[in-house]
N, CA, C and O atoms as CSV, one atom per row, in Angstrom:
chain,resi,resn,atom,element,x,y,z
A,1,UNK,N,N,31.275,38.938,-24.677
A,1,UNK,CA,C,32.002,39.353,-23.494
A,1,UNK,C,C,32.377,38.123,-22.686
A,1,UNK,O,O,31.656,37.164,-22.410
A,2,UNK,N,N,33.553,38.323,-22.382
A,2,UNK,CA,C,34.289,37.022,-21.740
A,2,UNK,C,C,34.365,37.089,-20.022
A,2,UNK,O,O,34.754,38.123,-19.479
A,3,UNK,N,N,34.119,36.368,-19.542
A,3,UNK,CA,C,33.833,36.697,-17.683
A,3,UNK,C,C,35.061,36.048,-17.312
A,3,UNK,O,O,35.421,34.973,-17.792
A,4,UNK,N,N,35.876,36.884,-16.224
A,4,UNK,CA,C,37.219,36.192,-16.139
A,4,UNK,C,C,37.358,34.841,-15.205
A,4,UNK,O,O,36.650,34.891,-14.200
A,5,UNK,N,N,37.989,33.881,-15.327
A,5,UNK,CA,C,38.249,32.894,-14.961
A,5,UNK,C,C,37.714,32.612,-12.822
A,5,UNK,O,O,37.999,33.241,-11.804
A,6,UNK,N,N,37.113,31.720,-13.022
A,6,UNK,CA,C,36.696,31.752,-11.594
A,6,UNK,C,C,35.145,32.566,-11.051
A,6,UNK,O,O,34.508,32.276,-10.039
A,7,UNK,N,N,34.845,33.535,-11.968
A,7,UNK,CA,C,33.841,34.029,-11.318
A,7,UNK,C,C,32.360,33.625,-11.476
A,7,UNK,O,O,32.219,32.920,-12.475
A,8,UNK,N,N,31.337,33.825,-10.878
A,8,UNK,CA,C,29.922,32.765,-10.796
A,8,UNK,C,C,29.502,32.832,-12.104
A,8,UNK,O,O,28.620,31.994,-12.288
A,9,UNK,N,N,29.650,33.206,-12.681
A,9,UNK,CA,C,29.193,33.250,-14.498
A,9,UNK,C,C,29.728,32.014,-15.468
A,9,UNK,O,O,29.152,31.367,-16.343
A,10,UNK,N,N,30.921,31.970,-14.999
A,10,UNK,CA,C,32.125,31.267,-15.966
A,10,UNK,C,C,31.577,29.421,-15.594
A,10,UNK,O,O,31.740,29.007,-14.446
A,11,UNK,N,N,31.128,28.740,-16.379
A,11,UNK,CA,C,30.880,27.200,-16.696
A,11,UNK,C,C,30.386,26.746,-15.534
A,11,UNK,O,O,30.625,25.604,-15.140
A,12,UNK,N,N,29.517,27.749,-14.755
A,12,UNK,CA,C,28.770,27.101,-13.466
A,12,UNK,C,C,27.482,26.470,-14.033
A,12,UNK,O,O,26.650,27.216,-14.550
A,13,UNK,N,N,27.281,25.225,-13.971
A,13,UNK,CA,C,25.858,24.592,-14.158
A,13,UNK,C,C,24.801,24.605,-13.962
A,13,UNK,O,O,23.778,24.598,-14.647
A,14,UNK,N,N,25.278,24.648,-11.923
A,14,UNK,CA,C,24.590,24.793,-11.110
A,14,UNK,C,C,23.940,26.177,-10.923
A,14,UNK,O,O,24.734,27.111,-10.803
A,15,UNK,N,N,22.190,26.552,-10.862
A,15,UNK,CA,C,21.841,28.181,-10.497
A,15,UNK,C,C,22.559,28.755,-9.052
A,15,UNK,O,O,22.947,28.082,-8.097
A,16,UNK,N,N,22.581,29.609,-9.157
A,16,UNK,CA,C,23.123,30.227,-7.889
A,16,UNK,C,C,22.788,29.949,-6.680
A,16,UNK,O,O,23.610,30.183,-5.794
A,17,UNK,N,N,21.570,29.414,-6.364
A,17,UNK,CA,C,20.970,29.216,-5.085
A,17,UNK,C,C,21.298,27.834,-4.567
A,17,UNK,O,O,20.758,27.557,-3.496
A,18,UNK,N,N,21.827,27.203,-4.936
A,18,UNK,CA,C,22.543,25.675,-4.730
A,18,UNK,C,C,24.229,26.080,-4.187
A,18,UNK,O,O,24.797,25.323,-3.400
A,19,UNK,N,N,24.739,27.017,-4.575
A,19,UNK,CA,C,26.292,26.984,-4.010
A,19,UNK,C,C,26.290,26.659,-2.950
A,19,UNK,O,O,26.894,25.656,-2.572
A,20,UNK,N,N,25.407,27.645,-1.960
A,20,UNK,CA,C,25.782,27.237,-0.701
A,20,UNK,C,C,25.363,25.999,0.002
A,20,UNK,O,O,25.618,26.106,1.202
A,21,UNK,N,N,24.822,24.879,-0.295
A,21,UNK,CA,C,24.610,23.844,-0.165
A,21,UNK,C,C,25.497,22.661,0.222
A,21,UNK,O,O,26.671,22.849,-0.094
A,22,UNK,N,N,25.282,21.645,0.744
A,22,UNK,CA,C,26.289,20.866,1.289
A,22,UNK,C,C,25.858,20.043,0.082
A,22,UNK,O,O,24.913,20.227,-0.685
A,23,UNK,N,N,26.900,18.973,0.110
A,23,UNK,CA,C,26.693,17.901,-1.357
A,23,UNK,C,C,25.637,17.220,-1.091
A,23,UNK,O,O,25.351,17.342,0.100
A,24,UNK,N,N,24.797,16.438,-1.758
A,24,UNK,CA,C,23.663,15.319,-1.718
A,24,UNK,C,C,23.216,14.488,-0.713
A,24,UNK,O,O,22.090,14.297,-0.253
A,25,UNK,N,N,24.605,13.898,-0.382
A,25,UNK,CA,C,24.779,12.842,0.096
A,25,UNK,C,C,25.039,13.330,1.803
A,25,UNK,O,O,25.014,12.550,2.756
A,26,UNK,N,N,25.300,14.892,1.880
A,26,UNK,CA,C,25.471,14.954,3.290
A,26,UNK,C,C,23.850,16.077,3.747
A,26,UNK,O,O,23.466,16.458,4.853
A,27,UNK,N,N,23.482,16.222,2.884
A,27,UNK,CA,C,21.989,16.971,3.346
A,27,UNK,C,C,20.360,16.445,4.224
A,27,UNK,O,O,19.264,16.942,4.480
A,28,UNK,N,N,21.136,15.074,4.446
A,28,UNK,CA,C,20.227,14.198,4.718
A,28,UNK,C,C,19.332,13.230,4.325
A,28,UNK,O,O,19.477,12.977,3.129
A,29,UNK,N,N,18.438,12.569,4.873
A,29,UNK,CA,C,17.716,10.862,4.057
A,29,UNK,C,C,16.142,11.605,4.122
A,29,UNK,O,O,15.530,12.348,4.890
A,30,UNK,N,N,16.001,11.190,3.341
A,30,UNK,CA,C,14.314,10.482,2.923
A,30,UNK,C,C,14.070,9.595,3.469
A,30,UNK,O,O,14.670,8.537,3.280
A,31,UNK,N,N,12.678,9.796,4.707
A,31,UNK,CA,C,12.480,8.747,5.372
A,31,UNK,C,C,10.861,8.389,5.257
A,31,UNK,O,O,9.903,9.126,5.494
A,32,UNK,N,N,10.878,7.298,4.907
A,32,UNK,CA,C,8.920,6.863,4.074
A,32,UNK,C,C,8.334,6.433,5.824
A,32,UNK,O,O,9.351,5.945,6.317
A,33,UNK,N,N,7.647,6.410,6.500
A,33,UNK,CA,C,7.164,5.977,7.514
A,33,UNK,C,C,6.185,4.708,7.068
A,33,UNK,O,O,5.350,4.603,6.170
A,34,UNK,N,N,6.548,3.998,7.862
A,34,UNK,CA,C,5.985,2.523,7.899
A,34,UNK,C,C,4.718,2.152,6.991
A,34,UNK,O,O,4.628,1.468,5.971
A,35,UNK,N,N,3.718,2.902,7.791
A,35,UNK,CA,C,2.636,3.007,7.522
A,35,UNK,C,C,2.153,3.587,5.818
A,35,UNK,O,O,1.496,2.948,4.997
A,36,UNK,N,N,2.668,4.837,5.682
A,36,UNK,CA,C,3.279,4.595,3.805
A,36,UNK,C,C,3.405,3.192,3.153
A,36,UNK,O,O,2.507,2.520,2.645
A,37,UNK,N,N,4.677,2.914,3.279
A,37,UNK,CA,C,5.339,1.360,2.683
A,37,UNK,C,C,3.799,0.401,3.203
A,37,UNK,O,O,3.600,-0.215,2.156
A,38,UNK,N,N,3.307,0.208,3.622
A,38,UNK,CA,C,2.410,-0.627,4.100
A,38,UNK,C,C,1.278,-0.509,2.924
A,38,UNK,O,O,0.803,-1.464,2.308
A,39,UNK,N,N,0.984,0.737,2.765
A,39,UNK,CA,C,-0.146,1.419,1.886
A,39,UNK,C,C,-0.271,0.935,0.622
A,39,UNK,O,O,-1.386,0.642,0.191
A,40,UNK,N,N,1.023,0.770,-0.246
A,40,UNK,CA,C,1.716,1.367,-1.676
A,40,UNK,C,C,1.939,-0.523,-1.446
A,40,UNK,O,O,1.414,-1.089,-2.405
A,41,UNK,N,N,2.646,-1.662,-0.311
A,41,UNK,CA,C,2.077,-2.807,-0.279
A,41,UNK,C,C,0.558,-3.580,-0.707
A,41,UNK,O,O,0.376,-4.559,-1.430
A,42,UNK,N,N,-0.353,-2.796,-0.018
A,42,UNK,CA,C,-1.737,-3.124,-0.051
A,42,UNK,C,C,-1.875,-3.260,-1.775
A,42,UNK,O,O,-2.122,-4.265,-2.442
A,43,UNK,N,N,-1.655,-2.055,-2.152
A,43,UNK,CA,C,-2.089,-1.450,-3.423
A,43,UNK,C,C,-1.259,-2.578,-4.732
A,43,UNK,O,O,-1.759,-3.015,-5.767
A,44,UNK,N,N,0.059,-2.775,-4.208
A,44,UNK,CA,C,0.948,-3.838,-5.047
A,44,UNK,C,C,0.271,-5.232,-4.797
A,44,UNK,O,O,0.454,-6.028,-5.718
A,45,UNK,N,N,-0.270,-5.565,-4.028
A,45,UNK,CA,C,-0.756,-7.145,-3.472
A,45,UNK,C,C,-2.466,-6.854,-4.187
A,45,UNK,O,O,-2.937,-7.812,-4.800
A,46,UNK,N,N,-3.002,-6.053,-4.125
A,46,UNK,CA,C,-4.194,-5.952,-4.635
A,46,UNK,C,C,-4.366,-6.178,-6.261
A,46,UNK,O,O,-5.172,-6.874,-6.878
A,47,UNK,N,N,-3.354,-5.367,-6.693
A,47,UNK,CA,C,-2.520,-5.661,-8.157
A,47,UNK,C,C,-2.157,-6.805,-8.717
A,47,UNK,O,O,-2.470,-7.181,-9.846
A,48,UNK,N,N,-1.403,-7.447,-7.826
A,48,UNK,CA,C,-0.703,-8.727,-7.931
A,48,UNK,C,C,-1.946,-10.034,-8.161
A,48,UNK,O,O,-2.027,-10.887,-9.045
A,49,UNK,N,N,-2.724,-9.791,-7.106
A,49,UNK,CA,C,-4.090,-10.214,-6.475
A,49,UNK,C,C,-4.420,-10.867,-7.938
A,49,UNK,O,O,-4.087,-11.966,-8.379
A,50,UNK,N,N,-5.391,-9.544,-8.704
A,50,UNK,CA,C,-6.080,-9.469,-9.519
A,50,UNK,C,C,-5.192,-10.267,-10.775
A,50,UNK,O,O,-5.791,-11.091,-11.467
A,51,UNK,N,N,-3.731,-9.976,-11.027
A,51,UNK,CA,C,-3.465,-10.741,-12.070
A,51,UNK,C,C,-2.595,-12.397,-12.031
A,51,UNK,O,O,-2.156,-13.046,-12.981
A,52,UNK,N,N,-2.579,-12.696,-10.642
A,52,UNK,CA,C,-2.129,-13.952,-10.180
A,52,UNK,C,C,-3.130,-14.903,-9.955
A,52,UNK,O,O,-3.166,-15.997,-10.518
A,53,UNK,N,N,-4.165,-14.387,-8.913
A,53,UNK,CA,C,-5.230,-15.391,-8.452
A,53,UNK,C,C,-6.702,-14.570,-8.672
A,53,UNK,O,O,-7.355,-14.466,-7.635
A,54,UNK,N,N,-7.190,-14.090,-9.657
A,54,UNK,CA,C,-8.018,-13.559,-9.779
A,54,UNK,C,C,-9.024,-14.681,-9.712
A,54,UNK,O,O,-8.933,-15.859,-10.057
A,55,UNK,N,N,-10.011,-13.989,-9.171
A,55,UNK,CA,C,-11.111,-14.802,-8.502
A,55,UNK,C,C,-12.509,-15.010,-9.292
A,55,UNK,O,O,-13.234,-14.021,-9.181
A,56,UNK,N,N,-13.127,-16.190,-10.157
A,56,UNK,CA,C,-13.784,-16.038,-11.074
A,56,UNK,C,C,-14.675,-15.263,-10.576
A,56,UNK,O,O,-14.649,-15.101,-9.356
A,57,UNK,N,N,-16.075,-14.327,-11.665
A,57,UNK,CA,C,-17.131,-13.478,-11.097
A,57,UNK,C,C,-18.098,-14.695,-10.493
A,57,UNK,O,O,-18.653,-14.250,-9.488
A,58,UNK,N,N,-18.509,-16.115,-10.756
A,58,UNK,CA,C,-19.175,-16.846,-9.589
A,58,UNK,C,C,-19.117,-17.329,-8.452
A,58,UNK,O,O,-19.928,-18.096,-7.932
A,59,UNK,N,N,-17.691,-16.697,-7.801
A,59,UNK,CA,C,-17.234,-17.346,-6.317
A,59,UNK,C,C,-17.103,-16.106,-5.689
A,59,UNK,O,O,-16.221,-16.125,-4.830
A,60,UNK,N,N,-17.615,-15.144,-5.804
A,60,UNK,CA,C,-17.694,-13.586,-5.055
A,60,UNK,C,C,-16.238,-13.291,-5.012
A,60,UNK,O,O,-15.322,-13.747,-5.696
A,61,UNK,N,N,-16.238,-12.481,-4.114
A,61,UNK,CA,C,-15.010,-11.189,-4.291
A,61,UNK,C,C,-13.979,-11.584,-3.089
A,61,UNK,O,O,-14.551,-11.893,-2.044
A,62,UNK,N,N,-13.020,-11.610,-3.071
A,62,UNK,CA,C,-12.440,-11.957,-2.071
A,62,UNK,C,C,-11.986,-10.426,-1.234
A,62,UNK,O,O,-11.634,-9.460,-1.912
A,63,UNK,N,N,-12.045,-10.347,0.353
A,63,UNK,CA,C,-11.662,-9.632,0.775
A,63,UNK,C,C,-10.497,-8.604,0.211
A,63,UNK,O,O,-9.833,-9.092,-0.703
A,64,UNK,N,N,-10.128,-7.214,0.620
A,64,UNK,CA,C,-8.637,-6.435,0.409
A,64,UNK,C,C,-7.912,-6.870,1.033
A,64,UNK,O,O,-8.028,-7.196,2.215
A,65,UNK,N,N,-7.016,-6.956,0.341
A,65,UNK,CA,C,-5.505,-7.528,1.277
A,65,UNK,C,C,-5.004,-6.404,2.066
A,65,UNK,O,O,-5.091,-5.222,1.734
A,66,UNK,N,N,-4.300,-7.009,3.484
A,66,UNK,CA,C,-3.628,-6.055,4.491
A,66,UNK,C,C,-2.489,-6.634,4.511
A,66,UNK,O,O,-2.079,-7.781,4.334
A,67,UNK,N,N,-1.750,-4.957,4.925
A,67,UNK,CA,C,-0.644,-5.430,5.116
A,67,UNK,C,C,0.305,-4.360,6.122
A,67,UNK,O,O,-0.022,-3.174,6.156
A,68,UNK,N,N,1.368,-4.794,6.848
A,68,UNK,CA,C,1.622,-4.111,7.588
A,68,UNK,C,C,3.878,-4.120,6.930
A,68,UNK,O,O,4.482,-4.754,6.065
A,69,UNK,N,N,4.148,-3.454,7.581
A,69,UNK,CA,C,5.821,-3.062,7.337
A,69,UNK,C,C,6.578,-2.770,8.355
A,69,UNK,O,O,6.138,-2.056,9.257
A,70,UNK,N,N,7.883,-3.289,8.384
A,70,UNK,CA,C,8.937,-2.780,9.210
A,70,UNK,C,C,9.711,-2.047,8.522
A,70,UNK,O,O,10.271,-2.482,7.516
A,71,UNK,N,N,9.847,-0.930,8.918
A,71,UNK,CA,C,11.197,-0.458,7.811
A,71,UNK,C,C,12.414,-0.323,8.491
A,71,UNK,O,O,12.402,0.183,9.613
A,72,UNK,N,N,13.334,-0.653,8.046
A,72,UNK,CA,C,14.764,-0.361,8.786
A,72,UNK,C,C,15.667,0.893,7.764
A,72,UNK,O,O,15.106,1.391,6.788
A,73,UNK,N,N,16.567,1.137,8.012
A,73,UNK,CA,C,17.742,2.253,7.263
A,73,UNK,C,C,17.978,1.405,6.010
A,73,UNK,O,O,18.678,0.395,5.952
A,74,UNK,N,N,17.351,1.917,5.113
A,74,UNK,CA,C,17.488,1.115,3.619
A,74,UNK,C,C,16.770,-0.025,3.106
A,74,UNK,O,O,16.584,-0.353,1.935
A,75,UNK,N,N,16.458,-0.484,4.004
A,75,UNK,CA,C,15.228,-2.176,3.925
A,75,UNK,C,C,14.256,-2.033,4.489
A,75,UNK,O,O,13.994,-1.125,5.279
A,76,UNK,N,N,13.252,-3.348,3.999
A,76,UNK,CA,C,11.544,-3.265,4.379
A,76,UNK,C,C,11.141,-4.362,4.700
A,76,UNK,O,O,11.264,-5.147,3.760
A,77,UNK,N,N,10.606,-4.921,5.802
A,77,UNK,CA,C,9.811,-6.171,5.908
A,77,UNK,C,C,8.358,-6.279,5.849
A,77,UNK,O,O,7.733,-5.606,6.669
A,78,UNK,N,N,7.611,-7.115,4.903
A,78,UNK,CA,C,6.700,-6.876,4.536
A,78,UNK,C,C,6.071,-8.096,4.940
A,78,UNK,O,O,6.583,-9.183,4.671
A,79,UNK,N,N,4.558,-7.947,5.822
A,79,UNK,CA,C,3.756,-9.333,6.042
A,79,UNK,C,C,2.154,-8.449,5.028
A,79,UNK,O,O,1.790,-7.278,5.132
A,80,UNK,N,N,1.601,-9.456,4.225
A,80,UNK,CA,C,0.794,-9.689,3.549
A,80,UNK,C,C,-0.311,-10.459,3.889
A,80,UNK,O,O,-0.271,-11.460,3.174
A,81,UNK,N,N,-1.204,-10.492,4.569
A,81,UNK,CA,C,-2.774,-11.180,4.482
A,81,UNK,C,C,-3.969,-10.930,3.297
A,81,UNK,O,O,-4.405,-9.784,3.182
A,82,UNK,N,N,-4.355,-11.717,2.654
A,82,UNK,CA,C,-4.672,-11.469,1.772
A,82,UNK,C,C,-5.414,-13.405,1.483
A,82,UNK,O,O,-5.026,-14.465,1.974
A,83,UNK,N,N,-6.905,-13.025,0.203
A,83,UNK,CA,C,-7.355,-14.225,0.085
A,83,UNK,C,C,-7.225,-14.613,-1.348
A,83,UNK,O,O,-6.884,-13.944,-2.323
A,84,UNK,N,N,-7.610,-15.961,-1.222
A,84,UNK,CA,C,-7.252,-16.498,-2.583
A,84,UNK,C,C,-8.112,-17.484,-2.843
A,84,UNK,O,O,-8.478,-18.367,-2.067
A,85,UNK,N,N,-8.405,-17.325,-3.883
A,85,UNK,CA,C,-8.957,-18.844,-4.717
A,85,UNK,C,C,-8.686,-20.351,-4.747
A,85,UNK,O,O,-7.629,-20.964,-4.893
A,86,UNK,N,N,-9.965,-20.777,-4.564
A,86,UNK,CA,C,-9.754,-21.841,-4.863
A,86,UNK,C,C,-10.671,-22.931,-5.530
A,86,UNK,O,O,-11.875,-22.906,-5.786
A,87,UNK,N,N,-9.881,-23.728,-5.692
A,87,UNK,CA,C,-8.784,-24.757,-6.323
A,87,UNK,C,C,-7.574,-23.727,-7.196
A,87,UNK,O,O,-7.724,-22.925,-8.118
A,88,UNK,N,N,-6.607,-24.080,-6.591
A,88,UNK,CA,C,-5.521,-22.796,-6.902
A,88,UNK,C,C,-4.141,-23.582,-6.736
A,88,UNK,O,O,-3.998,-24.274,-5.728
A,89,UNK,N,N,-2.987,-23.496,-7.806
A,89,UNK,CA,C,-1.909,-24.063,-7.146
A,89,UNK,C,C,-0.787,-23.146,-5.975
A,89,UNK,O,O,0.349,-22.734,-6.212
A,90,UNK,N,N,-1.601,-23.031,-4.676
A,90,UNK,CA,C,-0.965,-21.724,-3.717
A,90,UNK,C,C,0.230,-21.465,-3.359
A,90,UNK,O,O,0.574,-20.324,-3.053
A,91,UNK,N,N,1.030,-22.483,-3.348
A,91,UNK,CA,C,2.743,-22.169,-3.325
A,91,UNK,C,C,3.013,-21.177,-4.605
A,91,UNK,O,O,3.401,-20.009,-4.644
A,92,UNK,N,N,2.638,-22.146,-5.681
A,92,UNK,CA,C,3.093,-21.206,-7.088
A,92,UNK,C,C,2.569,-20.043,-6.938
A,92,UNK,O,O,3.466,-19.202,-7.005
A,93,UNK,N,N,1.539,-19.569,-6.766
A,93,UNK,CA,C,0.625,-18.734,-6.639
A,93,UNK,C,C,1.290,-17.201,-5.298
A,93,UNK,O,O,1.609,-16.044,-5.571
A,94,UNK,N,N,1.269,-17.742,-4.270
A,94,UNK,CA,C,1.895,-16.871,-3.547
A,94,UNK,C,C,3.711,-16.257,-3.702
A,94,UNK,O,O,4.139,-15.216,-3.203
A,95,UNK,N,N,4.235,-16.915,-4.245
A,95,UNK,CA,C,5.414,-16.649,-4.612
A,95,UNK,C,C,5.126,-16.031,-5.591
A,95,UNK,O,O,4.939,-14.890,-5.166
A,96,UNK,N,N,4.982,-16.031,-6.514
A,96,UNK,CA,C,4.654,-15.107,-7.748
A,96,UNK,C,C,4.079,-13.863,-6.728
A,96,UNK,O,O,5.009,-13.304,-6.146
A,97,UNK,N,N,3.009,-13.432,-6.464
A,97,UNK,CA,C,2.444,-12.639,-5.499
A,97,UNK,C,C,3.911,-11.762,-4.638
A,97,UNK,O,O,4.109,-10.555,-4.780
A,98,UNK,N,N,4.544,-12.415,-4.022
A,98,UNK,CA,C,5.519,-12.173,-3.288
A,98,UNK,C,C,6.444,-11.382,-4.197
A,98,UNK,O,O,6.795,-10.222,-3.978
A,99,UNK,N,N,6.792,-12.099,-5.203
A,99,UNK,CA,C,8.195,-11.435,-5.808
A,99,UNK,C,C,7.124,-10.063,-6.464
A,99,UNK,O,O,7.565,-8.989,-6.055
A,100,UNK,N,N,5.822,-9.881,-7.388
A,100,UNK,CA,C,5.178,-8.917,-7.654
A,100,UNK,C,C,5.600,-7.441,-6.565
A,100,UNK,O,O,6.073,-6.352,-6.891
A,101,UNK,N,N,5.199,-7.971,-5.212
A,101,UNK,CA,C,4.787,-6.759,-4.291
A,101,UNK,C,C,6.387,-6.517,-3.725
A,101,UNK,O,O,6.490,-5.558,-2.960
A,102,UNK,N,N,7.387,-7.120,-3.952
A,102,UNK,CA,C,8.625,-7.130,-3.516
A,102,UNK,C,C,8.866,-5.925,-4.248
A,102,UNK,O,O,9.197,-4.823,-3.810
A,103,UNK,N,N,8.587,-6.403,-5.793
A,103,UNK,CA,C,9.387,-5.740,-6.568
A,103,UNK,C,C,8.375,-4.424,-6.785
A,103,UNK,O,O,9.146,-3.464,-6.808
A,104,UNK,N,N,7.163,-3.988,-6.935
A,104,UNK,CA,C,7.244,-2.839,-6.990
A,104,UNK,C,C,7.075,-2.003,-5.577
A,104,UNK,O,O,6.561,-0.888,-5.668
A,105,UNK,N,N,7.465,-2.463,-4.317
A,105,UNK,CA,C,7.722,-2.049,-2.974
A,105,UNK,C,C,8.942,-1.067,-3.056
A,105,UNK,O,O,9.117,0.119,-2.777
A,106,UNK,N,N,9.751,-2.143,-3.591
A,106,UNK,CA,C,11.307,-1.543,-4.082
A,106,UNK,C,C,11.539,-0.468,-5.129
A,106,UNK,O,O,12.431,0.314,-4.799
A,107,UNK,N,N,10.967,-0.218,-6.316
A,107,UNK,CA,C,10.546,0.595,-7.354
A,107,UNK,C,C,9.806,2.028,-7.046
A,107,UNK,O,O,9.980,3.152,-7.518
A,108,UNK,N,N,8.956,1.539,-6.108
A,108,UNK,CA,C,8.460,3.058,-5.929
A,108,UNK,C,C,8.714,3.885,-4.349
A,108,UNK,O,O,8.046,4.864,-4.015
A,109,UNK,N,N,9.603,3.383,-3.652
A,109,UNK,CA,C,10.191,3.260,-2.474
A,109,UNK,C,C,11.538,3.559,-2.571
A,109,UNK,O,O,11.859,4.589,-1.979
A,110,UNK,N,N,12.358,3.004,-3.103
A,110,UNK,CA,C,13.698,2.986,-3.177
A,110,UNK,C,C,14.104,2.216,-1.884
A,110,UNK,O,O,15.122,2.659,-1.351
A,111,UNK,N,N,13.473,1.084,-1.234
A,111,UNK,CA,C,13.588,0.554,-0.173
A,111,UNK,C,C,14.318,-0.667,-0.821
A,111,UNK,O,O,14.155,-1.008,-1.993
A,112,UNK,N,N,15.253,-1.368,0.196
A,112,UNK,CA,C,15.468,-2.667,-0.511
A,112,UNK,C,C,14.105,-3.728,0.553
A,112,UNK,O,O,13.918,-3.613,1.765
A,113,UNK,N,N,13.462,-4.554,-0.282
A,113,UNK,CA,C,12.847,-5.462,0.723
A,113,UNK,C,C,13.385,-6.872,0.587
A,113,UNK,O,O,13.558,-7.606,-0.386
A,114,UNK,N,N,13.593,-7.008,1.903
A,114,UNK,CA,C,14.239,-8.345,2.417
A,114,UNK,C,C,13.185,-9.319,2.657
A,114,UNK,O,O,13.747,-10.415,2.660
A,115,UNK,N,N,12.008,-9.461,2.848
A,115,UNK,CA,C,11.211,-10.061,3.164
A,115,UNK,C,C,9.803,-9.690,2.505
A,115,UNK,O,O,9.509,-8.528,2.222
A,116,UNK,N,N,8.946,-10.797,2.284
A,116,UNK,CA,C,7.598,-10.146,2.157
A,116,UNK,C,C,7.059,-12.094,2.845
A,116,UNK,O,O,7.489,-13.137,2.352
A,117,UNK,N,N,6.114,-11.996,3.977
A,117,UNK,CA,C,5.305,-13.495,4.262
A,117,UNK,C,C,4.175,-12.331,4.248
A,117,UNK,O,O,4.003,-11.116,4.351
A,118,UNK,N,N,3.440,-13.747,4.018
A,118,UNK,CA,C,2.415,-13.788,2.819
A,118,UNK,C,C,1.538,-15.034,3.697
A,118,UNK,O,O,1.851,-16.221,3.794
A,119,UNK,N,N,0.674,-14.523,4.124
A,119,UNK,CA,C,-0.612,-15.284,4.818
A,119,UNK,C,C,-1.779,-15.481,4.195
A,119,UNK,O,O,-2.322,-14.425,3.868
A,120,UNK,N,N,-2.500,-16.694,3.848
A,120,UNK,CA,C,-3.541,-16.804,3.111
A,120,UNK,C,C,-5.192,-16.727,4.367
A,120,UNK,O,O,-5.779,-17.660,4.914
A,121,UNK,N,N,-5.350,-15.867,4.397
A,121,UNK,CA,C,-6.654,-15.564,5.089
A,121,UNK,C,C,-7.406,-16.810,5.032
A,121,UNK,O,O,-7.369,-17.773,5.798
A,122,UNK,N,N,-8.136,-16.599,3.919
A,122,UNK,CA,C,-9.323,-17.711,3.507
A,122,UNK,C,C,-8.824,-18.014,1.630
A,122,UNK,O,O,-8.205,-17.275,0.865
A,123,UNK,N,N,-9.410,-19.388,1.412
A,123,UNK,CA,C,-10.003,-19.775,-0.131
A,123,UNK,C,C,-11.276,-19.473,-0.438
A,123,UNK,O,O,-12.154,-19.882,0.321
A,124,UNK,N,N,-11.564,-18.850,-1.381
A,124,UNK,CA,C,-12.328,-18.318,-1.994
A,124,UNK,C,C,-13.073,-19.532,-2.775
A,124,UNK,O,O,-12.597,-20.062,-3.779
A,125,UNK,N,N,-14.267,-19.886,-2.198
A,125,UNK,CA,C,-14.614,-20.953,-2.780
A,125,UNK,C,C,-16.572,-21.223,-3.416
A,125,UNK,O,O,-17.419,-20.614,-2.763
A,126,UNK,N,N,-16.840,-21.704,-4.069
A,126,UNK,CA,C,-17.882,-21.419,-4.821
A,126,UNK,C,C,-19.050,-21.650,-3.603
A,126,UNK,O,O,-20.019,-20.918,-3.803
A,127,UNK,N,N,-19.151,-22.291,-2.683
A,127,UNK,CA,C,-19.675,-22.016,-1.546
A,127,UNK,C,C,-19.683,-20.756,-0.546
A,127,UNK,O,O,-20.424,-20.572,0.420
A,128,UNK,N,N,-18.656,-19.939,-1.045
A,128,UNK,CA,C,-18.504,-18.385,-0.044
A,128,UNK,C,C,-19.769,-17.796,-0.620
A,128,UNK,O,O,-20.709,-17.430,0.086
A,129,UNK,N,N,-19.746,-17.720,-1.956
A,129,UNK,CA,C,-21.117,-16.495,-2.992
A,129,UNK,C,C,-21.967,-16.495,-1.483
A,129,UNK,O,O,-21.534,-15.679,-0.670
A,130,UNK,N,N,-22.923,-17.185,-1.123
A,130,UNK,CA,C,-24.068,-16.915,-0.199
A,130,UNK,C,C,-23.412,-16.527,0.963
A,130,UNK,O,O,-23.986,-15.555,1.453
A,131,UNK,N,N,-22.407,-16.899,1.631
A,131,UNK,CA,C,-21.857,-16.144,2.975
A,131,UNK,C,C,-22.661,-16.969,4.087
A,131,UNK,O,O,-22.556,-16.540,5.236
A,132,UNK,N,N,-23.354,-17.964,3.905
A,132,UNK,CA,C,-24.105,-18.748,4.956
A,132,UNK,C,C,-23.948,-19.737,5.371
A,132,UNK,O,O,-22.768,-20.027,5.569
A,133,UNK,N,N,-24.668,-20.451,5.616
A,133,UNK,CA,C,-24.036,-21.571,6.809
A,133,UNK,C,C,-24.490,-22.816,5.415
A,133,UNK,O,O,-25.447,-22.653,4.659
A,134,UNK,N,N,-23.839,-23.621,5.386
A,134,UNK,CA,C,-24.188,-25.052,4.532
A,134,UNK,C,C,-24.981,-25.900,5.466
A,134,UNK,O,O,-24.472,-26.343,6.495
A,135,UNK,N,N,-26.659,-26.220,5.010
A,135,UNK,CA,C,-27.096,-27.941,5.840
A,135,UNK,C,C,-26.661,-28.831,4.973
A,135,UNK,O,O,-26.789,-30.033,5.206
């Protein structure tokens, strides 16, 4: 049986409950709140952390990295505190880090990020293990 030309049967894709809908693009944005993007940061820099400057098991554990976000309409600014090892080459080291948490900021966000600084707390150093004072 053939449905005549034009009517909701005939090569509609879409289920019925979508007609009345405005197109995609005019139904409104997805908006991540700061504090999100900040989170899903932590979690990318913690990541990054472990396979950039991982910290041998005899110099203890270095603190979780924090981090906080600006978000604007489509972009993200990202500041990073976070510790690192040492003897470490830390320029190389934090840039790598940087482009890591950039890029999956952007990936699981759909944010573009324009920025990520990147603050080194402390070095993680074979003197931290005890946490005490050196005579």
């Amino acid at each position: 049986m053939r449905t005549p030309p034009g009517s909701p049967g005939e090569g509609s894709a879409l289920p019925a409950r979508t007609t009345g809908l405005p197109p995609p693009a005019e139904r409104g944005a997805t908006v991540i709140p700061d504090r999100v993007v900040a989170r899903i940061a932590v979690q990318a820099a913690r990541t990054a952390q472990s396979r950039r400057a991982a910290v041998p098991p005899d110099r203890g554990s270095p603190e979780a990295p924090s981090a906080s976000a600006a978000a604007r309409i489509g972009s993200v600014r990202l500041h990073l505190a976070m510790d690192l090892p040492y003897p470490t080459d830390i320029p190389r080291v934090c840039e790598r880090i940087q482009q890591d948490v950039a890029q999956k900021v952007a990936q699981l966000t759909g944010l573009r990020v324009e920025e990520v600084v990147l603050t080194v707390r402390r070095l993680v150093t074979a003197a931290d293990t005890s946490r005490g004072r050196v005579r």
